[in-house]
N, CA, C, O and CB atoms as a CASP TS submission, in Angstrom:
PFRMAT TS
TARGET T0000
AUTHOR 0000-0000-0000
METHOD Language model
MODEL 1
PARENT N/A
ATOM      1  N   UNK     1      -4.146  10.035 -11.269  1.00  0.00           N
ATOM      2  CA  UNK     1      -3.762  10.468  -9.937  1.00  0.00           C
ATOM      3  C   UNK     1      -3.770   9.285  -8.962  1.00  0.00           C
ATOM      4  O   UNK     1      -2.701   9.078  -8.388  1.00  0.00           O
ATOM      5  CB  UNK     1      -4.703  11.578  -9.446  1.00  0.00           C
ATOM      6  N   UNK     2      -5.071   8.261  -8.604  1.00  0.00           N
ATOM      7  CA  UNK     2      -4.781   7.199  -8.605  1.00  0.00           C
ATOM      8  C   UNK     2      -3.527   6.241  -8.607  1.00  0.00           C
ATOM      9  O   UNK     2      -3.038   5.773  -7.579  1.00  0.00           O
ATOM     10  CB  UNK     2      -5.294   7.113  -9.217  1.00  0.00           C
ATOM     11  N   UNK     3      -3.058   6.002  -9.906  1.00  0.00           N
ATOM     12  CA  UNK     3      -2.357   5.260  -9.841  1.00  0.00           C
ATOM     13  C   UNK     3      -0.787   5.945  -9.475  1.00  0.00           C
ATOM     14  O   UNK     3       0.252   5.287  -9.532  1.00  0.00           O
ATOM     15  CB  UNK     3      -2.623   4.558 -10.961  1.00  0.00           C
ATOM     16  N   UNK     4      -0.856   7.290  -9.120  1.00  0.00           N
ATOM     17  CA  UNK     4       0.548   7.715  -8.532  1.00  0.00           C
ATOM     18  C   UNK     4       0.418   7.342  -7.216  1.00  0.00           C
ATOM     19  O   UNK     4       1.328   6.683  -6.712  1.00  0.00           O
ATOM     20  CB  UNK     4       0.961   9.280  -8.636  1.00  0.00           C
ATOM     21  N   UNK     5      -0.507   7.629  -6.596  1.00  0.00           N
ATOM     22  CA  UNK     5      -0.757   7.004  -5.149  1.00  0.00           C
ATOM     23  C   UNK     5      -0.543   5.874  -4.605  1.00  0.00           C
ATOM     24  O   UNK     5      -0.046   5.529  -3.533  1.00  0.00           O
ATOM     25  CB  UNK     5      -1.769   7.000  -4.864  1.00  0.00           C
ATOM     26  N   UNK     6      -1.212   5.056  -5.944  1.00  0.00           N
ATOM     27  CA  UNK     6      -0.633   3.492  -5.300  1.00  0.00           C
ATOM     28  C   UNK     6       0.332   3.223  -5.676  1.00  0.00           C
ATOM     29  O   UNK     6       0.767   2.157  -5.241  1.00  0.00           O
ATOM     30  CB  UNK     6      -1.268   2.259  -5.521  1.00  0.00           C
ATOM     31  N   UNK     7       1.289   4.056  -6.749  1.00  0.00           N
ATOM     32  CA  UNK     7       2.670   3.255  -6.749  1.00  0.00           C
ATOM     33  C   UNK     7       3.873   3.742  -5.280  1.00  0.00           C
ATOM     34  O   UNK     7       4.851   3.208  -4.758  1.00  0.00           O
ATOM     35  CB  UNK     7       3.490   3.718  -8.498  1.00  0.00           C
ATOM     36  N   UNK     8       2.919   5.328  -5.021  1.00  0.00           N
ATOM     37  CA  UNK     8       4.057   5.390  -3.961  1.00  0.00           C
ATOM     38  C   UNK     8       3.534   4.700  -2.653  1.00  0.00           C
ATOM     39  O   UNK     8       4.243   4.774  -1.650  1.00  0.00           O
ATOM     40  CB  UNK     8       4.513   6.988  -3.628  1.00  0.00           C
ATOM     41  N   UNK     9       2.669   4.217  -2.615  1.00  0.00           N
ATOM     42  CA  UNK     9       1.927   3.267  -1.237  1.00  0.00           C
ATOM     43  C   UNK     9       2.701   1.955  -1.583  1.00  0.00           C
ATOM     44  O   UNK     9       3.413   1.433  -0.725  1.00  0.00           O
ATOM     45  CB  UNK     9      -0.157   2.966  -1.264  1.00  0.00           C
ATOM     46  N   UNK    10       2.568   1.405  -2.853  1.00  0.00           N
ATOM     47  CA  UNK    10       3.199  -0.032  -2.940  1.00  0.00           C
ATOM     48  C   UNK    10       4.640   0.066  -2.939  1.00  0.00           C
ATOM     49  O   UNK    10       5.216  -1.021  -2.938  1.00  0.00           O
ATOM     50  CB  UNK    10       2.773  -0.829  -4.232  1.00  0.00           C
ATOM     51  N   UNK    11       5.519   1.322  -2.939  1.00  0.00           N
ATOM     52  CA  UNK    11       6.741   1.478  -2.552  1.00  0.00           C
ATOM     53  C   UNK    11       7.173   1.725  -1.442  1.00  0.00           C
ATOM     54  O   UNK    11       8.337   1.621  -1.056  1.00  0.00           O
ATOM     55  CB  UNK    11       7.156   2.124  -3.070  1.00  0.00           C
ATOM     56  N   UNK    12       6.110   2.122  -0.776  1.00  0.00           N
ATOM     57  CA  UNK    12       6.716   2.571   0.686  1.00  0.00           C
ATOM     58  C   UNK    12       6.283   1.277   1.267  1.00  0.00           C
ATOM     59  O   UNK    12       7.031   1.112   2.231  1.00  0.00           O
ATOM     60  CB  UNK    12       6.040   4.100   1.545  1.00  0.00           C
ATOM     61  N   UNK    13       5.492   0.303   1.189  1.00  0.00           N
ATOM     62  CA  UNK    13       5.365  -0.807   1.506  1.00  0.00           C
ATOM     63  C   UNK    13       6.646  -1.584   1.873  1.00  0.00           C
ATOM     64  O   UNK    13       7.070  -1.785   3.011  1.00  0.00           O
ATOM     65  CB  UNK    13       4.694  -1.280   0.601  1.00  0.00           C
ATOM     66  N   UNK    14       7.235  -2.024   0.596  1.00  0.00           N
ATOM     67  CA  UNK    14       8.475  -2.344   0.129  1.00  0.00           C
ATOM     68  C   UNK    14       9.706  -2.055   1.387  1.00  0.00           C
ATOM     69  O   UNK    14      10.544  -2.824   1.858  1.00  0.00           O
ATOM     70  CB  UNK    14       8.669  -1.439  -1.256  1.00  0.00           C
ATOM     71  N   UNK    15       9.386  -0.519   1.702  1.00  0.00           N
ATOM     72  CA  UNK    15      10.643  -0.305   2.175  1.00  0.00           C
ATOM     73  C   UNK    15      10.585  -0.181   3.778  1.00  0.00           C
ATOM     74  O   UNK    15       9.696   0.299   4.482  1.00  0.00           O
ATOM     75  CB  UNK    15      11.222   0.939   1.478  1.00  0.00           C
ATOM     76  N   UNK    16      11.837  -0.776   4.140  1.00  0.00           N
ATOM     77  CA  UNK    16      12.291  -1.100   5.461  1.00  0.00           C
ATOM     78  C   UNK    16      11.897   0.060   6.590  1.00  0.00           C
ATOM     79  O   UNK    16      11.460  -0.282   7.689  1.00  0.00           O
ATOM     80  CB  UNK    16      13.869  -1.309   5.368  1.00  0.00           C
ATOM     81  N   UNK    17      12.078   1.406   6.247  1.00  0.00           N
ATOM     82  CA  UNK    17      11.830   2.555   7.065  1.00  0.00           C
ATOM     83  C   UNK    17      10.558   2.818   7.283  1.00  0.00           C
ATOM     84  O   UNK    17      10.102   3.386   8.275  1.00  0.00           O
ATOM     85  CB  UNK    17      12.355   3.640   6.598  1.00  0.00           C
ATOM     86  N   UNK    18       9.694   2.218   5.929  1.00  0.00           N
ATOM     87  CA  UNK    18       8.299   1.750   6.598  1.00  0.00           C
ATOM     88  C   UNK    18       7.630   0.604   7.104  1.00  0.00           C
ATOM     89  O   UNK    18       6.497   0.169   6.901  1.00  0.00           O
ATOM     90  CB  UNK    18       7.559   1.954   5.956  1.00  0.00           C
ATOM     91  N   UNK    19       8.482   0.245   7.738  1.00  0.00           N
ATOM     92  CA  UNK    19       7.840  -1.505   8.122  1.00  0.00           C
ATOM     93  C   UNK    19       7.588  -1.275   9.798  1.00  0.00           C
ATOM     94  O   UNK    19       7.364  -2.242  10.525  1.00  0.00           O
ATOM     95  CB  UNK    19       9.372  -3.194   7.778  1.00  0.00           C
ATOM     96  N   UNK    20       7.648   0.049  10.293  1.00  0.00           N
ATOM     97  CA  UNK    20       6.546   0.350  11.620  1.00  0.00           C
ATOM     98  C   UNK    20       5.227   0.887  11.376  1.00  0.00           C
ATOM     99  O   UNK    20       4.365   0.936  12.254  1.00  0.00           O
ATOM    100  CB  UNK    20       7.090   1.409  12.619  1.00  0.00           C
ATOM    101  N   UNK    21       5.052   1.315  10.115  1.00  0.00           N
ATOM    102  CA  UNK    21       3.872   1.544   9.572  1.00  0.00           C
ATOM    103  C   UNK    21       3.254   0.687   9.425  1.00  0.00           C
ATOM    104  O   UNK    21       3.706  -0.384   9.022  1.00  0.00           O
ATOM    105  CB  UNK    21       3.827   2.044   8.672  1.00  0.00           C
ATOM    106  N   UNK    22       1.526   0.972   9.820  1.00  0.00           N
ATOM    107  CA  UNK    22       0.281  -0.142   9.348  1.00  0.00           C
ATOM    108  C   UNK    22       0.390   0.187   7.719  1.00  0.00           C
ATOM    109  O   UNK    22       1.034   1.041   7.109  1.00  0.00           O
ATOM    110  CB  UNK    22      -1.633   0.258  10.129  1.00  0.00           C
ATOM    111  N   UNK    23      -0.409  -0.733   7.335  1.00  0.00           N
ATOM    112  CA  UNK    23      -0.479  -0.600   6.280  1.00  0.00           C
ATOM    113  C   UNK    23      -1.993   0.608   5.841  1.00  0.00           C
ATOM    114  O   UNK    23      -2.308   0.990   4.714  1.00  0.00           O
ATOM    115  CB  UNK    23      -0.408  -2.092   5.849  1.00  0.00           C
ATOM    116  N   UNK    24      -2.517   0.874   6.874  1.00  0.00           N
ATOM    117  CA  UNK    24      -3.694   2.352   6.908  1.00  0.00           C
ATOM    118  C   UNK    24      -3.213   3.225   6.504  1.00  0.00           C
ATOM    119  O   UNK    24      -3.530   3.975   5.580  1.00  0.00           O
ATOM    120  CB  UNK    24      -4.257   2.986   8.159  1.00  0.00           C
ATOM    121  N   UNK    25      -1.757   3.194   7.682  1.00  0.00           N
ATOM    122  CA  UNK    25      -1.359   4.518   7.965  1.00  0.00           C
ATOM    123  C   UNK    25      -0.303   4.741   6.593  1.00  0.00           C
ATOM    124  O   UNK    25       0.060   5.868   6.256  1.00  0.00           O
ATOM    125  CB  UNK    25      -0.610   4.657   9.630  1.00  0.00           C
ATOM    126  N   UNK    26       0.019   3.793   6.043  1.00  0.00           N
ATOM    127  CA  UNK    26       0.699   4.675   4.763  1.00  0.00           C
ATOM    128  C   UNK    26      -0.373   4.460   3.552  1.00  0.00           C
ATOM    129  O   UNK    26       0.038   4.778   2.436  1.00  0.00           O
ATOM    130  CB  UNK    26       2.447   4.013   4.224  1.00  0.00           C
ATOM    131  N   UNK    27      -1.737   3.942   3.653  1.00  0.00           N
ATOM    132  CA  UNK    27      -2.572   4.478   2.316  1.00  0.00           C
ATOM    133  C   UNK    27      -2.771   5.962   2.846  1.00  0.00           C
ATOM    134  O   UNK    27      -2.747   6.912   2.063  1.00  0.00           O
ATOM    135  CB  UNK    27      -4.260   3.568   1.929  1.00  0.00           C
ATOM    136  N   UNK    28      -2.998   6.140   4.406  1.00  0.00           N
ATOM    137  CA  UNK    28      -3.701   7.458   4.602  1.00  0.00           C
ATOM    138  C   UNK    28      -2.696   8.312   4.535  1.00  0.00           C
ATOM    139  O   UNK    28      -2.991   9.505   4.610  1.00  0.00           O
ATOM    140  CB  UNK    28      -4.496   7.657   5.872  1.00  0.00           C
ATOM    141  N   UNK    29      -1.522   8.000   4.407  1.00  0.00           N
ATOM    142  CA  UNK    29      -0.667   9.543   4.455  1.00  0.00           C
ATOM    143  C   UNK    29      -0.398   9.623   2.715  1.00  0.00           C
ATOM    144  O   UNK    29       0.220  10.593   2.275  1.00  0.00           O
ATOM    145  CB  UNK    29       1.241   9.501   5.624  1.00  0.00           C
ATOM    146  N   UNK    30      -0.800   8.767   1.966  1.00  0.00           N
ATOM    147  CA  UNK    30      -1.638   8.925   0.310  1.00  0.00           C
ATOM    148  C   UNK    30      -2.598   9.545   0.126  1.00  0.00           C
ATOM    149  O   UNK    30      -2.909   9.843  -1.027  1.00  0.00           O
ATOM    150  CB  UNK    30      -2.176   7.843  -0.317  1.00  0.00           C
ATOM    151  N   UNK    31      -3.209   9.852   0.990  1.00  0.00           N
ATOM    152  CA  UNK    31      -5.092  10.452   0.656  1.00  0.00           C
ATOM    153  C   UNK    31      -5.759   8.874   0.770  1.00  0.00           C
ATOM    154  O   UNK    31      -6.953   9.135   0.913  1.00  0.00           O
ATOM    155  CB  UNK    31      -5.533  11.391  -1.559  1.00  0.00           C
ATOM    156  N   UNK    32      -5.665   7.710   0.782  1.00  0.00           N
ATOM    157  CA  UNK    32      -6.639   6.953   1.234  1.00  0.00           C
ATOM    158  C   UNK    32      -7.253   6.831   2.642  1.00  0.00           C
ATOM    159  O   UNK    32      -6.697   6.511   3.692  1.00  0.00           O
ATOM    160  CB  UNK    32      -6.272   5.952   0.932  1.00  0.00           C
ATOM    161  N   UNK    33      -8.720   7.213   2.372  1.00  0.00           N
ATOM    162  CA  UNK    33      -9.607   7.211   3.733  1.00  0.00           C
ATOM    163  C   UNK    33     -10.164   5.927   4.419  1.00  0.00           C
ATOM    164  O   UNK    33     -10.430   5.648   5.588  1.00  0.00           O
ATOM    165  CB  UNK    33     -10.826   7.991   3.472  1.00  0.00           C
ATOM    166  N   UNK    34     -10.233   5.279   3.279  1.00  0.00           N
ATOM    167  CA  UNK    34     -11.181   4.213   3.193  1.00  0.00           C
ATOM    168  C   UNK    34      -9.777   3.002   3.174  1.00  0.00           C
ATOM    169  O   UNK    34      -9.002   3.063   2.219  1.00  0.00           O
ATOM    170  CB  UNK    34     -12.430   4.343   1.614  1.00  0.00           C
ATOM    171  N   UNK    35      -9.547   1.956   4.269  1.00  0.00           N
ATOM    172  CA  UNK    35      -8.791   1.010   4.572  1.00  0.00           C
ATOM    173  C   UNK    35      -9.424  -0.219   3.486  1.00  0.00           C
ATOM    174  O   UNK    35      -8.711  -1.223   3.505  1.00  0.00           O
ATOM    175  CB  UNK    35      -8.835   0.771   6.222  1.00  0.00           C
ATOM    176  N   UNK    36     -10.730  -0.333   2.465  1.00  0.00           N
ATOM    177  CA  UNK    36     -10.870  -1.082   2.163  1.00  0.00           C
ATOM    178  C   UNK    36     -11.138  -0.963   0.826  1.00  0.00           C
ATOM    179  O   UNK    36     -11.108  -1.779  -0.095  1.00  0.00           O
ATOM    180  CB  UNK    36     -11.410  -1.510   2.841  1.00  0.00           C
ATOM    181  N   UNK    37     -11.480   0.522   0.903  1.00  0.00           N
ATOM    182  CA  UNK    37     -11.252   1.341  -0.920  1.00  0.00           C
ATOM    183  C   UNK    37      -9.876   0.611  -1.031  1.00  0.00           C
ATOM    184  O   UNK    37      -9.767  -0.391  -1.738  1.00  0.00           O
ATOM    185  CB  UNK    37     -11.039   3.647  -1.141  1.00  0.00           C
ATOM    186  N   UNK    38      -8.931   1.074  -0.395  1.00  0.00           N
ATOM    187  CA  UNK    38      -7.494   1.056  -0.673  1.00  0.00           C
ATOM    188  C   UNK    38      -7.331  -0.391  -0.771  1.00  0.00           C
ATOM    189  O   UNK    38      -6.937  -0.694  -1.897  1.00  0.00           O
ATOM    190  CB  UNK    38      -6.533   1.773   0.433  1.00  0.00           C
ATOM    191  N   UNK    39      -7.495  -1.414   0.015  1.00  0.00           N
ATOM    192  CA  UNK    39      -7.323  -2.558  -0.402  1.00  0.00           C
ATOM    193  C   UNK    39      -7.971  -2.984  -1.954  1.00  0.00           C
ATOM    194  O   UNK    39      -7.301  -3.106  -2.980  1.00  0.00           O
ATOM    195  CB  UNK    39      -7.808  -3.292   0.676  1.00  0.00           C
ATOM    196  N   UNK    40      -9.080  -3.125  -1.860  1.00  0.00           N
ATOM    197  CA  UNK    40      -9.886  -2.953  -3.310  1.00  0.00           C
ATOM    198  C   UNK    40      -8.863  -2.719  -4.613  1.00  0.00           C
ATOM    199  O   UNK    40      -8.332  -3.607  -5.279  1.00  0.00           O
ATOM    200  CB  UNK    40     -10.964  -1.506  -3.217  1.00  0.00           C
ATOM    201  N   UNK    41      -8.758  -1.524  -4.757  1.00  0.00           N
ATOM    202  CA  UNK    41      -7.724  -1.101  -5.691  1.00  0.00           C
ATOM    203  C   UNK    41      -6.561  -1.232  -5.930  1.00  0.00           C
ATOM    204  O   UNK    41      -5.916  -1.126  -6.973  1.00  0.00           O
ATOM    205  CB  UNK    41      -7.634  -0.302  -5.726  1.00  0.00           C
ATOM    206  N   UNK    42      -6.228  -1.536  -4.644  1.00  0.00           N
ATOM    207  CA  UNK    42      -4.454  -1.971  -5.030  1.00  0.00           C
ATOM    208  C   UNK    42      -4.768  -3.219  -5.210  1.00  0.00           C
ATOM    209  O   UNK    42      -4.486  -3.231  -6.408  1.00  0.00           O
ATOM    210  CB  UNK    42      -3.040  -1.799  -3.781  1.00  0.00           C
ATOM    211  N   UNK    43      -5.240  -4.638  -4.934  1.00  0.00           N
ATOM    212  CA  UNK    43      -5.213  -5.785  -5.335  1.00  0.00           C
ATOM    213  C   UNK    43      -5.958  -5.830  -6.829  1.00  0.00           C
ATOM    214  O   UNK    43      -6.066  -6.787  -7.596  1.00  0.00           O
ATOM    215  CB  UNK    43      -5.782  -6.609  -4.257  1.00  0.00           C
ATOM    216  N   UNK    44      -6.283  -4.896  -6.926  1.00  0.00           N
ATOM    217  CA  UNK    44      -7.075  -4.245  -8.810  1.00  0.00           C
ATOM    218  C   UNK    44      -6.037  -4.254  -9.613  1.00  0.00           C
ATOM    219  O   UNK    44      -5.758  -4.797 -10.682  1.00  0.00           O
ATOM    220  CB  UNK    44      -7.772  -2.360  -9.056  1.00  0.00           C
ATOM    221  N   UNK    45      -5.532  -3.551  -8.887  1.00  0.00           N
ATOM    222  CA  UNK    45      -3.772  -2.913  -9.590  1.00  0.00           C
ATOM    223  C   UNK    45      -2.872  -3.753  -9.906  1.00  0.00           C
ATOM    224  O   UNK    45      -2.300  -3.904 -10.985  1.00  0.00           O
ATOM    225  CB  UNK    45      -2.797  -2.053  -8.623  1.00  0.00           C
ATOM    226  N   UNK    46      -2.723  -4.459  -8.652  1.00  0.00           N
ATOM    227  CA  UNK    46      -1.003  -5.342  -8.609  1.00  0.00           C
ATOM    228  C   UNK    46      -1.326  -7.272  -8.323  1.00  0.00           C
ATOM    229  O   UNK    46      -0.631  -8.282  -8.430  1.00  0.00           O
ATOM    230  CB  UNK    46       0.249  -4.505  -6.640  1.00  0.00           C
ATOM    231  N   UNK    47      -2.721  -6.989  -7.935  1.00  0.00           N
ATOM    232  CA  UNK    47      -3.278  -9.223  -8.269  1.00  0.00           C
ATOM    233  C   UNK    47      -2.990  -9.412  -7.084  1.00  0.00           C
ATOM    234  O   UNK    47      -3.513 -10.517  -6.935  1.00  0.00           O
ATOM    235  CB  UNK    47      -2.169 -10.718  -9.536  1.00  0.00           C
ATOM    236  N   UNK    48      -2.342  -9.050  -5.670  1.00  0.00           N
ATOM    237  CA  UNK    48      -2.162  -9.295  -4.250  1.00  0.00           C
ATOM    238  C   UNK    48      -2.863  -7.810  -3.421  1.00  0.00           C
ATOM    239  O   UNK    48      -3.254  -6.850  -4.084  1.00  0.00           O
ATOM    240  CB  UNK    48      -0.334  -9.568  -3.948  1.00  0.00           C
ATOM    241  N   UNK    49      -2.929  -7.844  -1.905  1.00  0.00           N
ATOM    242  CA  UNK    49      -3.502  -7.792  -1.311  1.00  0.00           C
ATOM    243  C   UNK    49      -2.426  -7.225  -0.663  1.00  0.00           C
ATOM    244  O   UNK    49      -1.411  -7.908  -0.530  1.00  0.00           O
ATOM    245  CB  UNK    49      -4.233  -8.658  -1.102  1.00  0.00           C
ATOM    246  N   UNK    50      -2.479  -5.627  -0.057  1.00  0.00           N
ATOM    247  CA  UNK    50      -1.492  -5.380   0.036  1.00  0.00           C
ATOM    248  C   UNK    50      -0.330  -5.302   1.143  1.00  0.00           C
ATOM    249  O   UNK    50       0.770  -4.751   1.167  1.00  0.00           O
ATOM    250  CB  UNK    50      -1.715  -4.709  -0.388  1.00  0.00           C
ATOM    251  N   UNK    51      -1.245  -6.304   2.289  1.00  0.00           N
ATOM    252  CA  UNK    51      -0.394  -7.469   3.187  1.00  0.00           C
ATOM    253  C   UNK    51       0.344  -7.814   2.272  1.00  0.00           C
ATOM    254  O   UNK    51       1.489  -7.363   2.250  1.00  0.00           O
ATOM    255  CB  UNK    51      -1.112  -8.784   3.863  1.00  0.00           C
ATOM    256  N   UNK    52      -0.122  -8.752   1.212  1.00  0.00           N
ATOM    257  CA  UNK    52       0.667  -9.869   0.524  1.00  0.00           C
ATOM    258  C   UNK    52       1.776  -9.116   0.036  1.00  0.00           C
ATOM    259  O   UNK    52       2.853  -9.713   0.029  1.00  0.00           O
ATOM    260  CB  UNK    52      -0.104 -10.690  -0.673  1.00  0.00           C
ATOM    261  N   UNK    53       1.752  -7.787  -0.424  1.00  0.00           N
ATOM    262  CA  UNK    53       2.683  -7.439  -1.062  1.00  0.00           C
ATOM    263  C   UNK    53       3.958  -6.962  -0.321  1.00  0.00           C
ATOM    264  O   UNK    53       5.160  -6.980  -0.587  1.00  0.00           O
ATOM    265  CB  UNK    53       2.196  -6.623  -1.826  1.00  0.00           C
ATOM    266  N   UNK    54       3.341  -6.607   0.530  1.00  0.00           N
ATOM    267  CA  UNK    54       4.249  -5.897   1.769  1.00  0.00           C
ATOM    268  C   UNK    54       5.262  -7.565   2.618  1.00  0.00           C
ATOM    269  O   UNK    54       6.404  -7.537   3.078  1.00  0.00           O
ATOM    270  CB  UNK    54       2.662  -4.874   3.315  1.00  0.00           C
ATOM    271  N   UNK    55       4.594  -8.432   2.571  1.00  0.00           N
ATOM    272  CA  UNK    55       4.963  -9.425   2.956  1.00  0.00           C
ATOM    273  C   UNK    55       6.156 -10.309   2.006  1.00  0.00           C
ATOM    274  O   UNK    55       7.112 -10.906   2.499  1.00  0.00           O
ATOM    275  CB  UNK    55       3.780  -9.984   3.189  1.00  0.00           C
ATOM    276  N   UNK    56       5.841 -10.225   0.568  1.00  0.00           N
ATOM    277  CA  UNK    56       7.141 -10.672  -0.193  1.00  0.00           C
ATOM    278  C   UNK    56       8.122  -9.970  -1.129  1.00  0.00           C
ATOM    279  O   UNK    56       8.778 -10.366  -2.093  1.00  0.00           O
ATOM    280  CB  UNK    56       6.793 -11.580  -0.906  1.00  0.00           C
ATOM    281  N   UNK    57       7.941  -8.273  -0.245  1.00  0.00           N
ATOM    282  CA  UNK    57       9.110  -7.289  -0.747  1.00  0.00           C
ATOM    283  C   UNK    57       9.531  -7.227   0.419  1.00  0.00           C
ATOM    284  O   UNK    57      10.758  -7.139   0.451  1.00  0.00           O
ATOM    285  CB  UNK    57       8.859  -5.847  -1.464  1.00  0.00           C
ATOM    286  N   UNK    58       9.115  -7.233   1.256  1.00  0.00           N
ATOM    287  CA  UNK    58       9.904  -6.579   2.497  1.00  0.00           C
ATOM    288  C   UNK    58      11.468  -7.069   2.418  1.00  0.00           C
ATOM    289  O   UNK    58      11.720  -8.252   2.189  1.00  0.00           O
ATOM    290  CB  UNK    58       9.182  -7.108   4.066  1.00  0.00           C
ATOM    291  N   UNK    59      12.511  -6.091   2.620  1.00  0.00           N
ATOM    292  CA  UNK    59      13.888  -6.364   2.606  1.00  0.00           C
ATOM    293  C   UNK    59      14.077  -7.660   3.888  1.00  0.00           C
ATOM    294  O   UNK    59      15.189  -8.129   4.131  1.00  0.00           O
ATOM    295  CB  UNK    59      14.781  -4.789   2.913  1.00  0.00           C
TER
END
């Protein structure tokens, strides 16, 4: 369940229609509460940080 969460967090990252979004506000509209759980795990997941990631997908 987990890892459906962070793939649709590290996709909505990605995408342009979310780039007025913090990056909180789209773990929390995932179920992430915790701004640093969520960091934690997604740099677990994907080896960046998910600034970083959001920073070299962004369209």
């Amino acid at each position: 369940m987990q890892s459906r969460r962070l793939e649709a967090c590290r996709r909505d990252l990605a995408h342009r229609e979310a780039a007025s979004l913090s990056i909180v506000a789209v773990a929390q509209g995932w179920g992430f509460t915790s701004a640093a759980h969520f960091s934690r795990v997604f740099r677990a997941a994907y080896g960046m940080s998910p600034s970083e990631w959001r920073d070299t997908h962004r369209p």
